[in-house]
GUMIDREN-102820 format. One record per residue: residue number from 1; residue in one letter; z, x, y of N, C-alpha, C in turn. Coordinates in Angstrom, 1 decimal. Atoms other than C-alpha are relative to their C-alpha. Last residue first. Layout:
BEGIN
NUM; A; Z; X; Y; Z; X; Y; Z; X; Y
...
END
This chain:
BEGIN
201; X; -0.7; -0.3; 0.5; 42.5; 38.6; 20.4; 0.3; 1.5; -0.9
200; X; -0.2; 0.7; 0.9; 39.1; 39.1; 21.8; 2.0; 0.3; -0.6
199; X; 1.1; 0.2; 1.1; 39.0; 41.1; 25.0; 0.4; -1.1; -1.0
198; X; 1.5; -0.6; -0.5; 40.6; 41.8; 28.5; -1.1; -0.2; -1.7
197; X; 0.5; -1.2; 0.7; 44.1; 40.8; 26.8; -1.3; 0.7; 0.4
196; X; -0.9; -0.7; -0.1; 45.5; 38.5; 28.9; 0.2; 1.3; -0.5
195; X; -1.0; -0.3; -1.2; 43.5; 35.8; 28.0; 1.0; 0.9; 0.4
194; X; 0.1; -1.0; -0.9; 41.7; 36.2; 25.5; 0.5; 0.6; 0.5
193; X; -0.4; -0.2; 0.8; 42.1; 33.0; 23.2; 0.0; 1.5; 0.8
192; X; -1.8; 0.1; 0.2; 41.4; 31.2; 25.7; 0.6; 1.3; -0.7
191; X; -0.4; -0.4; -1.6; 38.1; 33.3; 27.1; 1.3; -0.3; 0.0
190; X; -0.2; -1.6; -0.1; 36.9; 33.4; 23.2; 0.7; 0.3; 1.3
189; X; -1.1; -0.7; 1.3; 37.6; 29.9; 22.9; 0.4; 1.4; 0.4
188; X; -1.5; 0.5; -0.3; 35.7; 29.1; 26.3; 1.1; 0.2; -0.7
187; X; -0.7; -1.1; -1.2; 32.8; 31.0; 25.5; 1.5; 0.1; 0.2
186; X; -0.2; -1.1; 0.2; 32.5; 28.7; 22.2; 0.6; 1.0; 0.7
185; X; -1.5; 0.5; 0.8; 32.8; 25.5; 23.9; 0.3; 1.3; 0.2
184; X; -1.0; -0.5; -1.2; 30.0; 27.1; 26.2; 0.7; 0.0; -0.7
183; X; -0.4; -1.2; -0.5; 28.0; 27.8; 23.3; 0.9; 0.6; 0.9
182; X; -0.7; -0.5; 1.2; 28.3; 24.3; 21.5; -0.1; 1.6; 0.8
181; X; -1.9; 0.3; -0.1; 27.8; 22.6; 25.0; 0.5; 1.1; -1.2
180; X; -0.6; -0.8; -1.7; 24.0; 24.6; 25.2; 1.3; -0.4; 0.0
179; X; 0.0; -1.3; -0.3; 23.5; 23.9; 21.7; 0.9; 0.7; 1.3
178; X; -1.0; 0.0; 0.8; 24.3; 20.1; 21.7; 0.1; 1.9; 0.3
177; X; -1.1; -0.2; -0.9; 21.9; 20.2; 25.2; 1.3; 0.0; -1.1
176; X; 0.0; -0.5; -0.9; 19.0; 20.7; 22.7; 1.4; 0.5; 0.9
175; X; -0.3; -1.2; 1.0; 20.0; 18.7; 19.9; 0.5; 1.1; 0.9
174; X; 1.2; -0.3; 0.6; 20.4; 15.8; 22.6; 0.5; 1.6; -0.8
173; X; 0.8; -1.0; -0.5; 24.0; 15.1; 23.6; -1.1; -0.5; -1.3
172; X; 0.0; -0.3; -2.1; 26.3; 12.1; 23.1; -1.8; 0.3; 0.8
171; X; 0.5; 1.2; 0.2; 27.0; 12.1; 19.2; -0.8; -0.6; 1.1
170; X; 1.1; -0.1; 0.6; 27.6; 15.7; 19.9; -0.9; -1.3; -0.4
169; X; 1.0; -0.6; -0.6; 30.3; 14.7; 22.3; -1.5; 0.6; -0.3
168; X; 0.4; 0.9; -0.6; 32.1; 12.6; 19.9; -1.4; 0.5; 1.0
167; X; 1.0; 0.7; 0.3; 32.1; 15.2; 17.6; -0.1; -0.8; 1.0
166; X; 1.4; -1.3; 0.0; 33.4; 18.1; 20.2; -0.9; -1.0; -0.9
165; X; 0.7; 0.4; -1.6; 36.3; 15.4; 21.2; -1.6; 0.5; -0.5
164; X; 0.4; 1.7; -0.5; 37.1; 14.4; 17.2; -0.9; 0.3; 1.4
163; X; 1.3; -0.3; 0.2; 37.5; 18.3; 16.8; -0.6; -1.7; -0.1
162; X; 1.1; -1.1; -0.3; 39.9; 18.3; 19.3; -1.3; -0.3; -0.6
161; X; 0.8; 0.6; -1.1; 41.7; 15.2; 18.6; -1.1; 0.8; 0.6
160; X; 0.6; 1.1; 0.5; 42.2; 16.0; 14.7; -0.4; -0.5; 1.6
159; X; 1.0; -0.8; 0.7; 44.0; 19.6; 16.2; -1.7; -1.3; -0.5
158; X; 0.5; -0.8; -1.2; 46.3; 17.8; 18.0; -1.4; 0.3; -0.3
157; X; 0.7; 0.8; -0.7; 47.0; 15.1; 15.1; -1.2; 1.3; 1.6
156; X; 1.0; 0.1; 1.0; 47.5; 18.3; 12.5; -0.8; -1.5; 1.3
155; X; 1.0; -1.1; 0.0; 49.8; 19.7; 15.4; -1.0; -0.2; -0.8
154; X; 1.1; -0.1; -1.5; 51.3; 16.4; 16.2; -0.8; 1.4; -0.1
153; X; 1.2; 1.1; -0.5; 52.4; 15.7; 12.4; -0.7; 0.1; 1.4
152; X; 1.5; -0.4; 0.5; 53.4; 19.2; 11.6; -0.5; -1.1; 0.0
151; X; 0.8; -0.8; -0.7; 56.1; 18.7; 14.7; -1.5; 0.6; -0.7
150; X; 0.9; 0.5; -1.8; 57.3; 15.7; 13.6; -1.0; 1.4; 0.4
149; X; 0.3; 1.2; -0.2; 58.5; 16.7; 10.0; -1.0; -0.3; 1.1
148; X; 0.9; -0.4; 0.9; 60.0; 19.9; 11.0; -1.5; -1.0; -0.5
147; X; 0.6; -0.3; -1.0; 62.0; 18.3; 13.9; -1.4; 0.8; -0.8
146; X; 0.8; 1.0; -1.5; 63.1; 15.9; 11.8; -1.2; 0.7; 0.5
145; X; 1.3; 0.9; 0.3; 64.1; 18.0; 9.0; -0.6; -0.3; 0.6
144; X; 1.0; -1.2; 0.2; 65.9; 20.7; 11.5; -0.9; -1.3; -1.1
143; X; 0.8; -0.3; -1.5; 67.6; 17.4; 12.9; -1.1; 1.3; -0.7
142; X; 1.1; 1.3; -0.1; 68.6; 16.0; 9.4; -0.7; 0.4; 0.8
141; X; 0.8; -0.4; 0.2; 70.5; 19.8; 9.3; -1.1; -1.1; -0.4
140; X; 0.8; -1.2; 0.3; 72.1; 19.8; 12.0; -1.2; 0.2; -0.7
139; X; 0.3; 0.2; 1.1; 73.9; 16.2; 11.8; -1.4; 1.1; -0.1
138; X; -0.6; -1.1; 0.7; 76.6; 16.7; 14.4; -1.0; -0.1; -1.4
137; X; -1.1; 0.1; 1.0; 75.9; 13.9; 15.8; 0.2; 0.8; -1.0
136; X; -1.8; 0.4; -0.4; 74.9; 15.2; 19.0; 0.7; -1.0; -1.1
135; X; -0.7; -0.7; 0.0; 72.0; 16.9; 16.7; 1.7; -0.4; 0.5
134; X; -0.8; -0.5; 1.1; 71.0; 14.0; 15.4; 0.6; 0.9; 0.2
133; X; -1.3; 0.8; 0.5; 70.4; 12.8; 18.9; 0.6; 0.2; -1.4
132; X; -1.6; -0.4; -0.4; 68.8; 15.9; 19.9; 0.7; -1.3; -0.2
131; X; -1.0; -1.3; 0.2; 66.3; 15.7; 17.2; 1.5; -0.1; 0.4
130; X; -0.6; 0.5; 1.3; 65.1; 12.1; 17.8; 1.0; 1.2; -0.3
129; X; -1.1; 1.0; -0.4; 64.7; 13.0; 21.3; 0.7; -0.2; -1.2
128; X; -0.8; -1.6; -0.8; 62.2; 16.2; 20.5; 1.4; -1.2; 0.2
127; X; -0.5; -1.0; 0.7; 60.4; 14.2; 18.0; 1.2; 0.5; 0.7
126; X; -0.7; 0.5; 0.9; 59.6; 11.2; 20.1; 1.0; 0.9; -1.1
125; X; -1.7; 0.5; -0.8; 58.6; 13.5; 23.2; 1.0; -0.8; -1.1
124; X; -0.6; -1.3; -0.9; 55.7; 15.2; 21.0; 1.7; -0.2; 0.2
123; X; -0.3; -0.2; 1.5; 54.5; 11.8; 19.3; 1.5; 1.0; 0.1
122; X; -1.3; 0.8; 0.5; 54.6; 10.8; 23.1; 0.1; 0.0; -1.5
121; X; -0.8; -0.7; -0.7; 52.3; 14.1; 23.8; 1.2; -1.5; -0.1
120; X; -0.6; -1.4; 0.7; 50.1; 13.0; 20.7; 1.2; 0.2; 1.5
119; X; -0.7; 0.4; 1.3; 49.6; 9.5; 22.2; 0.6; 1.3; -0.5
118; X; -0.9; 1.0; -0.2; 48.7; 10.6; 25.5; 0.7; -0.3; -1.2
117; X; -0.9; -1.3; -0.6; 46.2; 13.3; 24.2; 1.4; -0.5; 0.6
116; X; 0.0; -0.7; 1.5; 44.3; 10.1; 21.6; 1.0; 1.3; 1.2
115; X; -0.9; 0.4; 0.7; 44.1; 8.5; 25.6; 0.6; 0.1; -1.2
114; X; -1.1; 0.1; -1.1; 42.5; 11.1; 27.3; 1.5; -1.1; -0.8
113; X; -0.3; -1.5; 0.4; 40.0; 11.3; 24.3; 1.3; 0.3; 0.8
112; X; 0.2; 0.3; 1.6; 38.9; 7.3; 24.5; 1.0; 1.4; -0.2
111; X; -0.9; 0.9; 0.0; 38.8; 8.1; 28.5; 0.9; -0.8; -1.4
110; X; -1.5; -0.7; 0.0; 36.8; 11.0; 27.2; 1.1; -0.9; 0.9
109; X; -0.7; -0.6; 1.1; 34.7; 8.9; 25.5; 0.6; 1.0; 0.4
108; X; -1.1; 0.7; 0.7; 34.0; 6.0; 28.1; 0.6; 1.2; -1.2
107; X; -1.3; 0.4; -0.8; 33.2; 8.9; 30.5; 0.3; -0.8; -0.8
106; X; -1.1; -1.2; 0.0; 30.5; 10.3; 28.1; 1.4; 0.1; 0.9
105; X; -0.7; -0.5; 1.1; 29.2; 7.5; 27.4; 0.5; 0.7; 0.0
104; X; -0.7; 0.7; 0.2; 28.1; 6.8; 31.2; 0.7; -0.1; -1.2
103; X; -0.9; 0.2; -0.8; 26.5; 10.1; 31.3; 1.4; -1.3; 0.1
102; X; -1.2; -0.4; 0.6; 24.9; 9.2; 28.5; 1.0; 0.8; 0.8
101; X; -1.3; 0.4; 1.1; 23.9; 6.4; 30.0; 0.8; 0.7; -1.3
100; X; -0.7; 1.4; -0.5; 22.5; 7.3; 33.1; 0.8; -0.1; -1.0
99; X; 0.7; 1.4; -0.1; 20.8; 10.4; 31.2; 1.2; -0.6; 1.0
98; X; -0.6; 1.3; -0.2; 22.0; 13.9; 31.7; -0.4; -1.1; 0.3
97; X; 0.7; 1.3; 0.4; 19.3; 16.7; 32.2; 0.6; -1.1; -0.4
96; X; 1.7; 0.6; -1.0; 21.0; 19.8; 31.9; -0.4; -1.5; -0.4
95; X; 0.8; 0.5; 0.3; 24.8; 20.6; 30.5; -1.3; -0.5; 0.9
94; X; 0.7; -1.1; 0.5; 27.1; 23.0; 31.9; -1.6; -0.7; -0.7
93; X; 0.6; -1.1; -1.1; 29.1; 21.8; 34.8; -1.1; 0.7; -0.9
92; X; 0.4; 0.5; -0.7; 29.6; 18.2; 32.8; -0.5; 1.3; 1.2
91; X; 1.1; 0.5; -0.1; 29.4; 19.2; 29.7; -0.6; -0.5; 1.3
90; X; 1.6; -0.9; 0.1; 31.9; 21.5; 30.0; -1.2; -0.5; 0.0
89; X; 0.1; -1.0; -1.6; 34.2; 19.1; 32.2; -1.2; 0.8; -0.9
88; X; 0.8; 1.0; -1.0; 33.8; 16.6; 29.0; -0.6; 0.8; 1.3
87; X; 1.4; -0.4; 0.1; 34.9; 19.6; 26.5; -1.0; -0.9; 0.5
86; X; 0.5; -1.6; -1.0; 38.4; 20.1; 28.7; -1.6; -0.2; -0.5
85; X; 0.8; 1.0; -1.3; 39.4; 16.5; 27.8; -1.0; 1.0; 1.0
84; X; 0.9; 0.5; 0.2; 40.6; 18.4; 24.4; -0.8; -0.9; 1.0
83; X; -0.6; 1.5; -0.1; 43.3; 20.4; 25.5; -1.3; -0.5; 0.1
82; X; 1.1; 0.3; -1.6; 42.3; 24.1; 24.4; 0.3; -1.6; -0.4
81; X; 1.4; 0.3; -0.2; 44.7; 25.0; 21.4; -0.2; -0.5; 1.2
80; X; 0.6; -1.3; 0.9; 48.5; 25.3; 19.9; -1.8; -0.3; 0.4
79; X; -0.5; 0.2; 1.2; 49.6; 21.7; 21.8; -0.8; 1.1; -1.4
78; X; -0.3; 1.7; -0.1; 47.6; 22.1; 25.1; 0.6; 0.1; -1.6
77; X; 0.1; 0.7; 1.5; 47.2; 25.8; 25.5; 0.5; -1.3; 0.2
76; X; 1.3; 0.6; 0.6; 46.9; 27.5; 28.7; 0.0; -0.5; -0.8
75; X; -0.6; 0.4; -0.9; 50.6; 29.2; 29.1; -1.2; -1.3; 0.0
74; X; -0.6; 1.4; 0.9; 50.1; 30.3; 25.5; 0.3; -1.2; 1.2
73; X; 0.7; 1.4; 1.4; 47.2; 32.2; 26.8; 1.0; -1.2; 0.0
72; X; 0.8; 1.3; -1.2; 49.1; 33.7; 30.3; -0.6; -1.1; -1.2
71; X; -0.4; 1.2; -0.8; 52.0; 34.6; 28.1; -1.1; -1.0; 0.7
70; X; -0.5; -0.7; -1.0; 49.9; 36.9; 25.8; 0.9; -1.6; 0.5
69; X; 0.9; 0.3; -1.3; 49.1; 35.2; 22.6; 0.9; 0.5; 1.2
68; X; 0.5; -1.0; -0.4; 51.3; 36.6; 19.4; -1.4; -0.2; 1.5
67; X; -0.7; -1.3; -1.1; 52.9; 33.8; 19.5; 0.2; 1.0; 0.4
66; X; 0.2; -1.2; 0.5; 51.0; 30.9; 18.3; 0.0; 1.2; 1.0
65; X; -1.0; -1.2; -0.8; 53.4; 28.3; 19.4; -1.3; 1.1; 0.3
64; X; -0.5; 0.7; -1.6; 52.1; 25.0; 17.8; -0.2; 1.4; 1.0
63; X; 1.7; 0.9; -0.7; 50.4; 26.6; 14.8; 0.2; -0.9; 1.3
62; X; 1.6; -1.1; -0.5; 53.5; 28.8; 14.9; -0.9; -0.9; -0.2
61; X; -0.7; -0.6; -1.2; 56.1; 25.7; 15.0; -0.8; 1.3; 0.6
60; X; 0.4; 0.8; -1.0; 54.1; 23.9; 12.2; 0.2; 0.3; 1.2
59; X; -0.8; -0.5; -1.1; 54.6; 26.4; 9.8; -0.3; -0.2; 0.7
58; X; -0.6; -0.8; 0.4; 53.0; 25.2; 6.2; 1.3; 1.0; 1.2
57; X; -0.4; 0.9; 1.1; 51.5; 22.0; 7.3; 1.3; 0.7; -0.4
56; X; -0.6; 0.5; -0.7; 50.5; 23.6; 10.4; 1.0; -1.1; -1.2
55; X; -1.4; -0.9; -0.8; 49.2; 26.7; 8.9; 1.0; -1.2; 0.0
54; X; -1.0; -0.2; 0.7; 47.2; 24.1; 6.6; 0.7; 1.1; 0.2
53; X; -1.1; 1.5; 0.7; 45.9; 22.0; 9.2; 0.8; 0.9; -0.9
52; X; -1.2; 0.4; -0.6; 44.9; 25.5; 11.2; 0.3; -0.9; -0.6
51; X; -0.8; -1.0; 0.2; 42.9; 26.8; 8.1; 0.8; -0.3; 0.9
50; X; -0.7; 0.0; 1.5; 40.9; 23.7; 7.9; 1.0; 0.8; -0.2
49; X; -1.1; 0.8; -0.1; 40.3; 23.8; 11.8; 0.5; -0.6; -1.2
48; X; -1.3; 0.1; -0.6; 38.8; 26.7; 11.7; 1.2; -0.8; -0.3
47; X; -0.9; -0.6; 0.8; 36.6; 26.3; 8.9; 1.6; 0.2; 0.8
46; X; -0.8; 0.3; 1.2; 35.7; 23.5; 10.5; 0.6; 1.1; -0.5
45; X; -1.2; 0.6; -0.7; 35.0; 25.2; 13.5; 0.7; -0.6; -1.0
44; X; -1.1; -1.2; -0.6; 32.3; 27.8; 12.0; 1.5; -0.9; 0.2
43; X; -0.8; -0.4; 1.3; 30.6; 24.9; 10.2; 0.9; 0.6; 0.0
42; X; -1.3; 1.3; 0.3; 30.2; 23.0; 13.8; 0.3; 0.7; -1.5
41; X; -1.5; 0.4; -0.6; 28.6; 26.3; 14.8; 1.2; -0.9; -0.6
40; X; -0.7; -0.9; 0.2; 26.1; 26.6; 11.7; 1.4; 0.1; 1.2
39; X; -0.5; 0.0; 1.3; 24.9; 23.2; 11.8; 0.9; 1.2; -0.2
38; X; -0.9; 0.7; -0.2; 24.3; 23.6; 15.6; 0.9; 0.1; -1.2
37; X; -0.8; -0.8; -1.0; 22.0; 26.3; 15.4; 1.1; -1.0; 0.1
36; X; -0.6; -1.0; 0.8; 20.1; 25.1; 12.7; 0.9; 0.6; 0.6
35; X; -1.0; 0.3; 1.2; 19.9; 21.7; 14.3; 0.2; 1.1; -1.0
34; X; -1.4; 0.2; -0.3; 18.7; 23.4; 17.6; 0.8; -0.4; -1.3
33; X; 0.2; 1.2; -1.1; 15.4; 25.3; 16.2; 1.6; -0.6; -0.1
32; X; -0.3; 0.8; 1.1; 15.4; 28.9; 14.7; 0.1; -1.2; 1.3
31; X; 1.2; 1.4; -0.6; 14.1; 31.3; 17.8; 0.1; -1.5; -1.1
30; X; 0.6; 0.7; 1.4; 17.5; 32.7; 17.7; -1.2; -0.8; 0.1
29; X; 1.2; -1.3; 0.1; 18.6; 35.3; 21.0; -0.8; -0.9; -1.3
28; X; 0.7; -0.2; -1.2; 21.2; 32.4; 22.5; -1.6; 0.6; 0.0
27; X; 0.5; 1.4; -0.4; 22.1; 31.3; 19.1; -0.7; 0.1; 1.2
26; X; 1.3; 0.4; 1.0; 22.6; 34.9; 17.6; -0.9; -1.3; 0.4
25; X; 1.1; -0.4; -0.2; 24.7; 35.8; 20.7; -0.7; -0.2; -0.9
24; X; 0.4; 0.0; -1.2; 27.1; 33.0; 19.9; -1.2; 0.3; 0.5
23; X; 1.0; 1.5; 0.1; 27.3; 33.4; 16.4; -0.7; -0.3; 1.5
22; X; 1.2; 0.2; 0.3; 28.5; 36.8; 17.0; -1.2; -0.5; -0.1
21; X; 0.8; -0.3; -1.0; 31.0; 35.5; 19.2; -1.6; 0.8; -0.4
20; X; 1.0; 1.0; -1.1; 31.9; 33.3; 16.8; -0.6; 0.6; 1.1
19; X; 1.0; 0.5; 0.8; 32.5; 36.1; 13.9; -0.9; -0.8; 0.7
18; X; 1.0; -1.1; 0.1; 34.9; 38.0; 16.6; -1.0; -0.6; -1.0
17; X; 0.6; 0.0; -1.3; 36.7; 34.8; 17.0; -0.8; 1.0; 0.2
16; X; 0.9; 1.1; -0.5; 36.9; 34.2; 13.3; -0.3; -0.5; 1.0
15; X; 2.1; -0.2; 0.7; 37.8; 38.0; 12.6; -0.5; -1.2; 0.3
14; X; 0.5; -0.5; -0.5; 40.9; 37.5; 15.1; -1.7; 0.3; -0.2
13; X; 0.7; 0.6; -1.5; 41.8; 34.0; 14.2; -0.9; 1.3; 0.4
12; X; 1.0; 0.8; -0.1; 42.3; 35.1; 10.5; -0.9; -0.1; 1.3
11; X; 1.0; -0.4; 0.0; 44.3; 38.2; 11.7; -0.9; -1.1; -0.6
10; X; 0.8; -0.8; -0.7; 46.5; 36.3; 13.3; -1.4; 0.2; -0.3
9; X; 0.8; 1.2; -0.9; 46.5; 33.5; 10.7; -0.5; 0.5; 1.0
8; X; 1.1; 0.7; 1.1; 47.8; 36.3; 8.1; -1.0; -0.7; 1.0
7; X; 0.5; -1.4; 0.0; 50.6; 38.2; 10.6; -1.5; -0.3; -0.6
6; X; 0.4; -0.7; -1.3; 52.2; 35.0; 11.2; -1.4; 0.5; 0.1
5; X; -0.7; -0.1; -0.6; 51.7; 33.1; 7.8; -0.5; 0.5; 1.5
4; X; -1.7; 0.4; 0.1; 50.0; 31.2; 5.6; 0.7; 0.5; 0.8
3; X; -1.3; -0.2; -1.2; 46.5; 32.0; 6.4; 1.0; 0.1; -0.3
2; X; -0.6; 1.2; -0.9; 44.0; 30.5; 3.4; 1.4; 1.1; 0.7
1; X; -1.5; 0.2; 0.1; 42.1; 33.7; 1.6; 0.5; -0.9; 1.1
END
């Protein structure tokens, strides 16, 4: 079943952060080799982020907001989700063995990633301006278009930068160290998405 609403997307997120942390410990304890273990993460995320495009399509304001997260989560969130410059830092406290150059790749692509998060937050600011000038003309209900409009374009771009960062980064890493980033990622979901609650959403 696809999301649609509040109470729907919740409980989506809930089972498919309790499914990843399954995945998690199966990868850690799996003697299967790294491309079966990757294959199956990066599947998990897609699904994810198939079912947030079409929240965001369908209520762009919760896939932005999502508001059942405690304060400290939503306080955390870069445009509904973990700000994508964040999966350079994991690679960089979590990953082993780093070459010269992919080390050096890996700075030109989150400089590449830095700037895709720039764009979306003036997508962001363009929306919110355009609004209030329809609104000081008295044209209410152009502005609720507008702002409708704009806001399911930076949440489907937000979302398109994320999982852009995690491929870029895979393009990067060895199978090996793909694993090891794909579990921090992981951690890190489960720890956003957490927040405030001592457990999984």
């Amino acid at each position: 079943m696809t999301p649609t609403n509040k109470d729907s997307f919740h409980e989506f997120l809930r089972i498919w952060l309790y499914q990843l942390e399954n995945i998690l410990t199966q990868l850690q304890d799996s003697p299967r080799g790294p491309s079966d273990k990757i294959s199956r993460v990066m599947d998990h995320h897609d699904v994810f982020f198939l079912a947030k495009s079409d929240l965001a399509r369908r209520d762009p304001a919760l896939a932005l907001s999502l508001p059942w997260l405690s304060p400290l989560s939503r306080a955390a969130l870069w445009m509904g989700g973990w700000r994508p410059a964040a999966v350079y830092r994991i690679v960089l406290l979590t990953s082993t063995g780093l070459s010269a150059a992919q080390a050096a790749a890996m700075e030109a692509m989150r400089e590449a990633t830095r700037a895709e998060e720039a764009a979306v937050e003036r997508e962001i600011a363009r929306v919110q301006n355009g609004m209030v000038g329809l609104v000081m003309k008295g044209r209410e209900k152009a502005a609720e278009r507008r702002i409708f409009a704009g806001m399911e374009r930076v949440a489907v771009a937000a979302d398109e930068v994320r999982r852009e960062a995690i491929g870029r980064v895979m393009r990067i890493l060895s199978p090996g160290q793909g694993v090891e980033f794909l579990v921090q990622l992981g951690m890190m979901e489960l720890g956003l998405y957490g927040l405030g609650h001592g457990s999984v959403v």
